[in-house]
TORFI-896852 format. One line per 2 residues: number of its first residue (from 1); their letters; for each residue x, y, z of N, C-alpha, C. Coordinates in steps of 0.1 Angstrom, whole numbers. Atoms other than C-alpha are relative to their C-alpha. Example, Ala and Ser with C-alpha at 12.3 -4.5 7.8 and 13.67 -1.06 7.14 Angstrom:
// TORFI-896852
1 = AS = 9:-12:0:123:-45:78:9:12:0  -9:-11:0:137:-11:71:-8:11:8
This chain:
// TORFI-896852
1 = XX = -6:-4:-13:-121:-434:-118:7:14:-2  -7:-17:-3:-112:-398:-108:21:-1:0
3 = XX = -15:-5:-3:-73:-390:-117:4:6:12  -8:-7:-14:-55:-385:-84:10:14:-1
5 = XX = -4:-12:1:-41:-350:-80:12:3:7  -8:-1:-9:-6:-350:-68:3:15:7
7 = XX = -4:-7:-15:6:-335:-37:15:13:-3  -10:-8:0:18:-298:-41:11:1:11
9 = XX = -9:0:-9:55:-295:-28:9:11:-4  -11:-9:2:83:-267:-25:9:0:8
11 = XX = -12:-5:-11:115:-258:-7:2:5:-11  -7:-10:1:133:-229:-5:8:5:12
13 = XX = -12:-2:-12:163:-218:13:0:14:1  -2:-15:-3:164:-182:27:11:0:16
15 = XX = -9:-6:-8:194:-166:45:-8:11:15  5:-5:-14:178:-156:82:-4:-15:9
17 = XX = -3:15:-13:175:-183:115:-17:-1:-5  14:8:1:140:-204:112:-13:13:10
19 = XX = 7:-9:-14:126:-177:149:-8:11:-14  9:-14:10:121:-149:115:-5:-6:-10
21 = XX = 5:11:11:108:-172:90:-14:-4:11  15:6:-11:80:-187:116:-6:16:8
23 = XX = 6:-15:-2:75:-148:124:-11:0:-13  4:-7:15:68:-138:89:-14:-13:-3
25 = XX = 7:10:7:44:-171:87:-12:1:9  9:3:-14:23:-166:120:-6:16:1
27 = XX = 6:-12:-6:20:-129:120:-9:7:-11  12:-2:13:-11:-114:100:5:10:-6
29 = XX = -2:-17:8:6:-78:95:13:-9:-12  -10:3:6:35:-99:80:-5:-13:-11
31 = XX = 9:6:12:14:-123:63:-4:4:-16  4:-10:12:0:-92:42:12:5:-9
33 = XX = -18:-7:12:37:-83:35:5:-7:-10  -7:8:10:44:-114:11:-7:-12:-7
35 = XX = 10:6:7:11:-132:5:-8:5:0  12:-5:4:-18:-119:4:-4:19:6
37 = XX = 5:-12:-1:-38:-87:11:-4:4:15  9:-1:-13:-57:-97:44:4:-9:6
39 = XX = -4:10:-9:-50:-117:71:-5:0:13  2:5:-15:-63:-133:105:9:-15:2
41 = XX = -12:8:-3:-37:-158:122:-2:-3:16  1:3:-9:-42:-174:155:9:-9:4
43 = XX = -12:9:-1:-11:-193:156:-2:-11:13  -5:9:-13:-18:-222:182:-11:-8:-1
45 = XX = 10:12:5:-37:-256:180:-14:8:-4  12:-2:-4:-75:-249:175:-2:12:-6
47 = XX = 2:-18:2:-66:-209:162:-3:0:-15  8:-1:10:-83:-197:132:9:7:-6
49 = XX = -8:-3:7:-65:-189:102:-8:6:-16  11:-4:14:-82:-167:69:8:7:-7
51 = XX = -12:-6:6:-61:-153:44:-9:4:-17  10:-7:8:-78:-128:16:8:5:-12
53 = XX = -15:-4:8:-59:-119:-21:-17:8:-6  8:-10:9:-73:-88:-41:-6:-4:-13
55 = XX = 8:4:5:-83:-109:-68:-13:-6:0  12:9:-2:-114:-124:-49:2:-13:7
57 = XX = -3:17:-5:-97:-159:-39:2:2:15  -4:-4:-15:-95:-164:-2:-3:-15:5
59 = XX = -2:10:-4:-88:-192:19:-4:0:19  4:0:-16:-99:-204:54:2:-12:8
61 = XX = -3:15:-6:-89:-232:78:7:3:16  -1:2:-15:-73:-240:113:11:-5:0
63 = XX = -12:8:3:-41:-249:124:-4:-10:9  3:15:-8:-39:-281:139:13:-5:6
65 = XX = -14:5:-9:-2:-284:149:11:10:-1  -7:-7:7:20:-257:157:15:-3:13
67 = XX = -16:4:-9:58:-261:171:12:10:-5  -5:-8:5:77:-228:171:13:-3:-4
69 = XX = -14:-6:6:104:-219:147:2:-14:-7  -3:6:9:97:-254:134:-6:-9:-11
71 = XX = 6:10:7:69:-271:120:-15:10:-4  15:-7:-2:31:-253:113:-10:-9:-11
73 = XX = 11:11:7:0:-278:99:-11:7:2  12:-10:0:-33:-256:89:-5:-12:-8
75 = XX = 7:2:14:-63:-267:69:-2:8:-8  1:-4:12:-69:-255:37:-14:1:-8
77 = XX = 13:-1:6:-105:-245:22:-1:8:-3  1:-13:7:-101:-220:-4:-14:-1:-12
79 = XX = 10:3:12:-129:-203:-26:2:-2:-12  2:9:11:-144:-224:-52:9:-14:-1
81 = XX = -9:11:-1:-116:-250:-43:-12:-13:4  5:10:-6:-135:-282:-47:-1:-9:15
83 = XX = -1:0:-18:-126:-294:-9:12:2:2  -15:-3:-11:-101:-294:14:13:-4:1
85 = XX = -12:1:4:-68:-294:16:10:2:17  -8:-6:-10:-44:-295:41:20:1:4
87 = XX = -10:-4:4:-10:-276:45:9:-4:9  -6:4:-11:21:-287:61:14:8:-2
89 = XX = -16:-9:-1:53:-260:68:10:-7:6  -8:6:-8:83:-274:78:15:11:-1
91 = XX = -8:-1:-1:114:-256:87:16:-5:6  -4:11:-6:148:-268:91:15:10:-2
93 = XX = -10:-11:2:185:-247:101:5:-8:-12  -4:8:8:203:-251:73:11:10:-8
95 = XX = -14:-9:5:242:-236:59:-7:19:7  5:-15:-4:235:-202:80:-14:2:1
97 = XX = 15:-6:7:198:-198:67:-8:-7:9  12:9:-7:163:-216:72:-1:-8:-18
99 = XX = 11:8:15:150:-242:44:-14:-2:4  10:-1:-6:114:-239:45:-12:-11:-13
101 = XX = 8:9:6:96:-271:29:-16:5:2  17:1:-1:57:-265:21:-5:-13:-13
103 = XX = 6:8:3:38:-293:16:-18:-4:0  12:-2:0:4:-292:4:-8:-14:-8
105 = XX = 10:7:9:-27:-320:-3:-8:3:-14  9:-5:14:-46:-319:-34:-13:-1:8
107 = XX = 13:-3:-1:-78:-304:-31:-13:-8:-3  3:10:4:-97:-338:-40:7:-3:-11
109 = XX = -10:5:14:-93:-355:-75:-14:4:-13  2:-4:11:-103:-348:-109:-2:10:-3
111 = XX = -1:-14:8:-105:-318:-133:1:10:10  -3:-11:-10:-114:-295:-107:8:2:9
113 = XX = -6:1:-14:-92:-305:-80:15:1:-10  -16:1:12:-62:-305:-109:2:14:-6
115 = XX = 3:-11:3:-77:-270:-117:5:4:13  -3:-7:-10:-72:-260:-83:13:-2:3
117 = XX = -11:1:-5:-42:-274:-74:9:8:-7  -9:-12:2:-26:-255:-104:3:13:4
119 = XX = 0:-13:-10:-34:-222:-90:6:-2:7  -6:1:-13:-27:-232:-56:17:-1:-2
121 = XX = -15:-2:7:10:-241:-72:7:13:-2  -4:-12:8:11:-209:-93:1:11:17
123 = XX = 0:-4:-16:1:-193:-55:10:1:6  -16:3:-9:29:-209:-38:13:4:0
125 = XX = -10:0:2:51:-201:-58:8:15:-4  -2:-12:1:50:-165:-62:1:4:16
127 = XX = -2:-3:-14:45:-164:-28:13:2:9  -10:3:-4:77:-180:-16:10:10:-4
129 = XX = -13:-10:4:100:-157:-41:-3:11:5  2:-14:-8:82:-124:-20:7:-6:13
131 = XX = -7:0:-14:89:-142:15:13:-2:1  -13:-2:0:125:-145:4:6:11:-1
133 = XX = -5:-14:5:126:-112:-10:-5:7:11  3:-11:-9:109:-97:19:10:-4:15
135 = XX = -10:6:-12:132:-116:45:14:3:2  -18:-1:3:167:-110:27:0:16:-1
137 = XX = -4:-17:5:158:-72:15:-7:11:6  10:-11:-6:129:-60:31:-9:1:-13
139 = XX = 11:1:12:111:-58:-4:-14:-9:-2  15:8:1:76:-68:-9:-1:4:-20
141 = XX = -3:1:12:83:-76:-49:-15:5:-8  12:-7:3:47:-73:-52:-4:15:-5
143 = XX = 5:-17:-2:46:-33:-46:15:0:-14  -12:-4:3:84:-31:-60:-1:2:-15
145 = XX = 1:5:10:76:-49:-92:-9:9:-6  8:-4:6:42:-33:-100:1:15:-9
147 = XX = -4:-12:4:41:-3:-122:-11:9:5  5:-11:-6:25:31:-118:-8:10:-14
149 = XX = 4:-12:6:3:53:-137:1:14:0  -2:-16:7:12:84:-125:-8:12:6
151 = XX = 11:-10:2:-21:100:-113:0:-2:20  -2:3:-13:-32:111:-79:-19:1:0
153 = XX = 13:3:4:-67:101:-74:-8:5:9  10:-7:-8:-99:115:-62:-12:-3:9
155 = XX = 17:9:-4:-135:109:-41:-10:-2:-15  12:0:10:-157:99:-67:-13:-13:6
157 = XX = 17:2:-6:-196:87:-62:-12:8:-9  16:-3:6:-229:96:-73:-1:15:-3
159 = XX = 0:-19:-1:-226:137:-63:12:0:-13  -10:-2:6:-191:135:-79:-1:3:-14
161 = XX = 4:5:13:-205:117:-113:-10:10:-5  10:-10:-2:-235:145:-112:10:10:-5
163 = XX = -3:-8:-1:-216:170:-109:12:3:-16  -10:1:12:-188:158:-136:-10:-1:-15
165 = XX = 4:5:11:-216:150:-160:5:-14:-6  -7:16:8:-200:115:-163:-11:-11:2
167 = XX = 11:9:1:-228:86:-171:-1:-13:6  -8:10:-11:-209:63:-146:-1:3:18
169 = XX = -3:2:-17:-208:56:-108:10:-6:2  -16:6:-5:-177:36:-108:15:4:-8
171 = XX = -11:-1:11:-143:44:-117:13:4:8  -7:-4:-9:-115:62:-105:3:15:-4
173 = XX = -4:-19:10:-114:102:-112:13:6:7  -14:-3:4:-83:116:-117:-1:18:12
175 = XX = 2:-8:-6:-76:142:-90:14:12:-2  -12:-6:13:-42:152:-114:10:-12:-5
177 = XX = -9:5:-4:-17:139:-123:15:2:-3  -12:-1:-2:22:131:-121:10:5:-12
179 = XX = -7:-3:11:45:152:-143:12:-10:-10  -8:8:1:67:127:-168:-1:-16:1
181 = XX = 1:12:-2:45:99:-160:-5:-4:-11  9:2:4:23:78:-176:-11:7:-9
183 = XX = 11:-9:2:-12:92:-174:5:11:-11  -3:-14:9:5:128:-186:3:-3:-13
185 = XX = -7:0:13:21:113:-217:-15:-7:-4  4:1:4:-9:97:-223:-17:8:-2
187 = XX = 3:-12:-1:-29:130:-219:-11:-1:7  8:3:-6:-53:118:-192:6:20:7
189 = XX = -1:-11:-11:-60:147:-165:-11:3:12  10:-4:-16:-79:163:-134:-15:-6:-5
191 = XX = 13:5:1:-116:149:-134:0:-10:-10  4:10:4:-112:124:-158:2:-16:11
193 = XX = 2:10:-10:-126:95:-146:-1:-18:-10  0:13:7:-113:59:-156:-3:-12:5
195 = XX = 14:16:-2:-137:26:-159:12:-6:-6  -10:14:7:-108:2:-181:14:-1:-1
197 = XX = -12:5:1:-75:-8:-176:7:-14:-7  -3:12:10:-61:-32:-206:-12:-7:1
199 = XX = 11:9:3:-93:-45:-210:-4:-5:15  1:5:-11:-102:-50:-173:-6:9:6
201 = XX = 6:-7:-7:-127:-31:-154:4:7:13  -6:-6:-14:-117:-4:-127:-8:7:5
203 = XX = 12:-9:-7:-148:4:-104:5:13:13  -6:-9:-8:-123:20:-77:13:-2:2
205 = XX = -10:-1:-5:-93:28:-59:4:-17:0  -1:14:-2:-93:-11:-47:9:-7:-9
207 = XX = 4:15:14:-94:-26:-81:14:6:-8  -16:-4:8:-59:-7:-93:8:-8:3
209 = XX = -13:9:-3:-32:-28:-77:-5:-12:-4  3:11:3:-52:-60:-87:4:-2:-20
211 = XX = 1:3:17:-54:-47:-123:14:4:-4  -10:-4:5:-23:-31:-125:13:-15:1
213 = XX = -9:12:0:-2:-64:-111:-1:-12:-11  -5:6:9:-6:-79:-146:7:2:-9
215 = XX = -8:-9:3:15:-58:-159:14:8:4  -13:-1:-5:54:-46:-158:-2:16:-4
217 = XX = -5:-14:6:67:-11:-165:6:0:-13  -5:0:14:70:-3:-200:-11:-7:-9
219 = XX = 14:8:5:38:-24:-208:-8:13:-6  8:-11:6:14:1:-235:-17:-9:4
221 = XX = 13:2:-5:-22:-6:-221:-12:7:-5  8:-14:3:-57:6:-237:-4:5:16
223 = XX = 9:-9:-15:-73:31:-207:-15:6:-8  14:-9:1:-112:39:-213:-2:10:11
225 = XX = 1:-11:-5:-120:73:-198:-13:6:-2  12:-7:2:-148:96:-192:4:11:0
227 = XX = -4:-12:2:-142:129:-202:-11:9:4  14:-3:-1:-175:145:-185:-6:-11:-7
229 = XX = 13:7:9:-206:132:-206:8:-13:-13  2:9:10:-182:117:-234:16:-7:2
231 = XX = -12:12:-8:-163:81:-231:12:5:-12  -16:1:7:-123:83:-247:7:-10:2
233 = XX = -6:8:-5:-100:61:-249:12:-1:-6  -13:-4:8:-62:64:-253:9:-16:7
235 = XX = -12:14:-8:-27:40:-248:6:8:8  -8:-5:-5:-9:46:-222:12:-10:6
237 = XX = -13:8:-3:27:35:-212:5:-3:14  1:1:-15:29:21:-179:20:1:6
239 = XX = -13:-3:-6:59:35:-157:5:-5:12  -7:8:-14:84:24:-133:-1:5:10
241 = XX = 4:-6:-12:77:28:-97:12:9:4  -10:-4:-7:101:53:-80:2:-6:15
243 = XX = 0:7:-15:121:37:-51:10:5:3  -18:-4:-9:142:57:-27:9:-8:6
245 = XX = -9:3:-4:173:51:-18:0:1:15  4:-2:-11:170:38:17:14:0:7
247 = XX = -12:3:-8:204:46:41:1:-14:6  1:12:-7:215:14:56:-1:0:15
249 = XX = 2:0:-17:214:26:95:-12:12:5  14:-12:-3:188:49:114:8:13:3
251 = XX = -5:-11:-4:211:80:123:-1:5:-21  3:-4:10:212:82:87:-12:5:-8
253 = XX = 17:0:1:178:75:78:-3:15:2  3:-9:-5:168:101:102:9:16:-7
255 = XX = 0:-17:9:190:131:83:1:0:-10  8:-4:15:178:124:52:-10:6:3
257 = XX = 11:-4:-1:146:128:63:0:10:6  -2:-9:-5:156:155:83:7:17:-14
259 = XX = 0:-5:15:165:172:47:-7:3:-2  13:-1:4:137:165:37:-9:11:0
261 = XX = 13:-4:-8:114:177:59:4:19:1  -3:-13:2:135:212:59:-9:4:-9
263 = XX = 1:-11:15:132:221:24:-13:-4:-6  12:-2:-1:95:212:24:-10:7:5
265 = XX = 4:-9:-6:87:232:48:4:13:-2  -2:-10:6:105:261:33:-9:-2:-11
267 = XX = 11:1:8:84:252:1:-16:4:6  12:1:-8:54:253:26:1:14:0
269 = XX = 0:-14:-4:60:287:37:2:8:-11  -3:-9:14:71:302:5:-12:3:-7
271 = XX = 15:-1:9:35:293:-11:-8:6:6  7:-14:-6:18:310:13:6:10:6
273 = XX = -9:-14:-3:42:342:18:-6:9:-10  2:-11:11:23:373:9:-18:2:3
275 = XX = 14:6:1:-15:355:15:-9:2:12  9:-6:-12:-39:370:45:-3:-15:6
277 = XX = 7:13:-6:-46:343:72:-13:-8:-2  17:2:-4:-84:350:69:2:-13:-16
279 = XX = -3:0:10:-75:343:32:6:-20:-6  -4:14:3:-57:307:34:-9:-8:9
281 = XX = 12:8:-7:-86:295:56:-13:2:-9  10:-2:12:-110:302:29:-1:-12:-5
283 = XX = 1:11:8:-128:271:15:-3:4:-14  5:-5:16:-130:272:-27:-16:-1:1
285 = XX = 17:2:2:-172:257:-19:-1:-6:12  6:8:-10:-193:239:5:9:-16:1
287 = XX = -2:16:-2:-175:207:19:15:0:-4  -11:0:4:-139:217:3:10:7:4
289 = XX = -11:-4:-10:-106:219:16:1:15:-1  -4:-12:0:-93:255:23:20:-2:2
291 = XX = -12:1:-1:-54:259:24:1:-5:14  -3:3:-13:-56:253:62:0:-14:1
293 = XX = 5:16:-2:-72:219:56:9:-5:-4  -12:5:9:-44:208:33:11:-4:13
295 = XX = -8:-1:-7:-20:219:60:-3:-13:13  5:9:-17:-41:199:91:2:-17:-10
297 = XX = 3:12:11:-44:168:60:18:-4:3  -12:7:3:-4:166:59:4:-5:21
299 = XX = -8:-1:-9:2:173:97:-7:-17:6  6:13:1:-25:140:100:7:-13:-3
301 = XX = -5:12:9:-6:120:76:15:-4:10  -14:4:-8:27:123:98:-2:-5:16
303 = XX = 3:6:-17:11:117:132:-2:-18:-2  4:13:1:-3:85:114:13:-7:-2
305 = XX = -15:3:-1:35:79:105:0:-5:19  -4:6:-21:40:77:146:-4:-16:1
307 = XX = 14:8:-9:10:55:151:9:-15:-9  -7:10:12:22:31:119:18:-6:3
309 = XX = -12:5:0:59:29:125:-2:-8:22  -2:8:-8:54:13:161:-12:-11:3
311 = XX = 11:16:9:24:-11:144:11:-11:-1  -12:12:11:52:-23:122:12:-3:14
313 = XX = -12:6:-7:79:-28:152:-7:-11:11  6:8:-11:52:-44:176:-3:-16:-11
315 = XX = 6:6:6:41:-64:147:-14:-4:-4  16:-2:5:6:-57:146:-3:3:-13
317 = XX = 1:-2:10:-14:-48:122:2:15:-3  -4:-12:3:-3:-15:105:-16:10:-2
319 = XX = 14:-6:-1:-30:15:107:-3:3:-20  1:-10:14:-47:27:77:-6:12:4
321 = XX = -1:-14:-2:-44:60:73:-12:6:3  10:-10:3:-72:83:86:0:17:0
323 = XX = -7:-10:-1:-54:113:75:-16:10:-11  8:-9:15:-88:126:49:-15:3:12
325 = XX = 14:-3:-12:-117:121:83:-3:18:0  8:-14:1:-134:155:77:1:7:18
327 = XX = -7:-1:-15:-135:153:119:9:8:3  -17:-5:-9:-101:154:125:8:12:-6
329 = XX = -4:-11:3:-93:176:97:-3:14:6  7:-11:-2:-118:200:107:5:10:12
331 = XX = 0:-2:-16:-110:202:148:16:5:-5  -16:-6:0:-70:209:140:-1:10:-8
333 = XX = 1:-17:8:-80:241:115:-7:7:13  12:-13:-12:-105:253:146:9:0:11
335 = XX = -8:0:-10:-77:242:172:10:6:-1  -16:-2:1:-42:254:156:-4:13:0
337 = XX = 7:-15:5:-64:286:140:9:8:-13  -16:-7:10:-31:302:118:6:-11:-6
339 = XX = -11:7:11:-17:287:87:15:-2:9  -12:-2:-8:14:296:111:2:-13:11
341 = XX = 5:10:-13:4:275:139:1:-15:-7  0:16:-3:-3:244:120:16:-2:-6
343 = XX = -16:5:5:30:248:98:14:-8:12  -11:1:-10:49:250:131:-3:-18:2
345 = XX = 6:13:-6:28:218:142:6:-11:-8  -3:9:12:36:199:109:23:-2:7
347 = XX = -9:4:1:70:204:115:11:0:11  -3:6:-10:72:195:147:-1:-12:-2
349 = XX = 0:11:3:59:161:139:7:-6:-11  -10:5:9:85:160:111:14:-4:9
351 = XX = -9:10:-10:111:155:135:-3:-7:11  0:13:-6:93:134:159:3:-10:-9
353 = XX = -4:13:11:97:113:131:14:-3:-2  -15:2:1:132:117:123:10:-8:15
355 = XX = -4:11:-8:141:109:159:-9:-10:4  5:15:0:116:82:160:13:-11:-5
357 = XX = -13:8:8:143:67:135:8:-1:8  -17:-2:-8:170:80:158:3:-13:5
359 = XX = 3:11:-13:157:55:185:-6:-13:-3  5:16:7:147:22:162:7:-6:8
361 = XX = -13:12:-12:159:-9:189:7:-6:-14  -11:9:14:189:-28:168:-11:-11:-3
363 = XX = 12:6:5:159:-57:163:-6:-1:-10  7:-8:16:139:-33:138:12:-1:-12
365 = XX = -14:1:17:172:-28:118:8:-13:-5  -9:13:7:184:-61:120:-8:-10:-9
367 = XX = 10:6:9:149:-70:101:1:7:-9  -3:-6:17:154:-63:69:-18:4:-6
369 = XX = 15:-1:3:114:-65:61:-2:10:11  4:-6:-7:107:-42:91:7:19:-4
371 = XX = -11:-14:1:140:-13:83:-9:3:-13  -5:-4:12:135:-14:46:-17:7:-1
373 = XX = 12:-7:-3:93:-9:54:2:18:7  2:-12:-11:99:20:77:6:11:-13
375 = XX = -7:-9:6:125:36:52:-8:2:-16  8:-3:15:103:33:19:-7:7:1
377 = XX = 8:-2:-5:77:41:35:-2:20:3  -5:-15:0:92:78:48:10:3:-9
379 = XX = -11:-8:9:113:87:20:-7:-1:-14  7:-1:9:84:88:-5:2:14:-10
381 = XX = -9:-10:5:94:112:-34:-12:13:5  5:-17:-5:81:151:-24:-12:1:-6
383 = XX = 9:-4:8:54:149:-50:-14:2:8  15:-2:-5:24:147:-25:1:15:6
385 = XX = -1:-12:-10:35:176:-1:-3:8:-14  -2:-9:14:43:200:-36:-11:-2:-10
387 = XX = 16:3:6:9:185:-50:-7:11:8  11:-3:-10:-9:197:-19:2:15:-3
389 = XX = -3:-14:2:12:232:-22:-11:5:-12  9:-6:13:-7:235:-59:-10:-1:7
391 = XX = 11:6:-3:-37:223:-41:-6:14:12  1:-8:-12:-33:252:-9:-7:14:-13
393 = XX = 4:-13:8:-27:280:-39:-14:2:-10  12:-2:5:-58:268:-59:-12:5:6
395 = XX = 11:-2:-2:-80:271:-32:2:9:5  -7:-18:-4:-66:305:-21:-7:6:-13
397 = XX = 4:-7:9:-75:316:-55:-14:-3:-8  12:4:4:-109:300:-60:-7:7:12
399 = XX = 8:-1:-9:-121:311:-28:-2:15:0  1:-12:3:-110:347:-31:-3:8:-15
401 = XX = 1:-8:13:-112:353:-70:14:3:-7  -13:-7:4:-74:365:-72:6:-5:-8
């Protein structure tokens, strides 16, 4: 007879009323903030429920009983999980806070279903210490936790590989990287393109935050590399994420970022002071940015800021960026016309942003997961803009010779 597989169980008490707790459990964009990667959620008898994690595992089922702010009953049929399973949430007020009991069936019985249920455990339980951590602080421990190599990475593909002389199609090529990080100490650089992280295959962008979340900061890792035509392979010392310091209210927020956004845009202007208009609209080749493109690439990235911060207040799902669409770049260098023009444009949409902040409803700031998103989010350290600056003057000086 098959060993019976007891019945995974947890509580945990988190400081906020049960109404944000039954948010954070029902909504997909907030689903992605402390369990998994992907999310569909139909919160209400009969609604469909699918939930997707970067290592491949993914789960799918239905709720079958839902009673806001205090109870939620889904099924449970994750891949390779021998069968089904079904989950029962319970919340309950409790000393100020919410206690939030999850009660799960075993996946049938024997080996496999004892197999699964540890996972499912191991799952749950990482799980719960993010939706505490993203409820009480706004942190998603996941991102917080993970470390960083350092690099800023590039398109790579078939042309790329060709062109690199590299004997690979998958990887991640190195499009520079971060001074003092990682990568640099471990003398990686521009075009190299790396296939192995600690012994773990890295075909793309994707596959970094899966391979990198086994690992802490300060962890020494081998990295396989392509150097052109021939493979290398060095250690490198994985570094601690940088996390700005977020103000605690939005008038604040907003003139930091209002700092910010100054003395960037003086940087802006400084690097190209001196440089013919015809001259910063110059592509270095066929298909590659020209300094203008750079310029229309950041003024992109902050509009998607707009679009993104009232995702995150509505609670939808957040946009992904399409700040690199060739399109959109293209039409705002033929529309603005002058490095001048788009600068102004850029930094006009730097303080829509700032008073975007101004005007957060008290709601957004009294969510800790929603403020502390918004404020990480915009107060990323300078290195992309001052990247791009290197990035304007290279192709100024590839395109002209100078």
């Amino acid at each position: 007879m098959a060993t019976r597989t007891p019945t995974i169980e947890f509580r945990r008490l988190v400081q906020v009323p049960p109404a944000e707790v039954f948010r954070a459990l029902t909504r997909p964009s907030l689903l992605r903030d402390w369990m998994c990667q992907d999310a569909v959620a139909d919160a209400r008898k009969g609604g469909r429920l699918y939930l997707w994690w970067s290592s491949g595992y993914s789960a799918s089922g239905e709720f079958t009983a839902v009673d806001a702010d205090k109870k939620l009953t889904f099924t449970w049929l994750g891949k390779k999980d021998p069968g089904p399973s079904r989950v029962t949430i319970t919340l309950a007020a409790q000393d100020g806070g919410t206690e939030i009991r999850v009660r799960q069936t075993p996946p049938g019985r024997g080996p496999a279903a004892a197999r699964a249920a540890r996972a499912l455990t191991s799952l749950w339980d990482a799980a719960l210490v993010n939706l505490q951590s993203l409820l009480e602080t706004g942190e998603d421990l996941r991102y917080t936790r993970r470390p960083m190599l350092g690099v800023n990475v590039g398109v790579f593909g078939p042309e790329e590989a060709s062109k690199l002389g590299v004997p690979v199609k998958e990887g991640v090529r190195l499009d520079g990287v971060v001074s003092g990080m990682g990568a640099e100490g471990a003398g990686l650089g521009k075009d190299d393109v790396v296939v192995s992280i600690g012994g773990r295959p890295v075909r793309g962008w994707s596959s970094l935050a899966p391979t990198l979340g086994r690992f802490r900061a300060g962890d020494a890792v081998p990295v396989v590399f392509y150097r052109g035509p021939e493979k290398r392979m060095t250690t490198m010392t994985l570094s601690g994420r940088r996390l700005p310091v977020i103000p605690p209210e939005p008038k604040a927020l907003a003139a930091e970022l209002r700092r910010i956004d100054q003395v960037l845009i003086q940087e802006l202007r400084d690097s190209l002071r001196g440089i013919s208009d015809e001259d910063v609209g110059r592509r270095p080749g066929p298909g590659e940015w020209s300094a203008k493109h750079v310029l229309a690439h950041l003024i992109a990235g902050e509009r998607d800021s707009h679009g993104w911060m009232a995702e995150v207040l509505e609670a939808d799902d957040p946009l992904e960026s399409p700040g690199n669409v060739a399109a959109r770049i293209d039409a705002m260098v033929d529309t603005f016309g002058t490095a001048e023009a788009l600068l102004e444009e850029l930094e006009r949409n730097y303080a829509i942003t700032a008073r975007m902040v101004e005007l957060l409803p008290p709601q957004a700031v009294a969510r800790k997961q929603d403020f502390w998103k918004i404020g990480h989010n915009l107060l990323q350290p300078e290195d992309h803009v001052r990247g791009h600056i290197q990035q304007m003057l290279a192709a100024v000086k590839a395109a002209t010779g100078a």
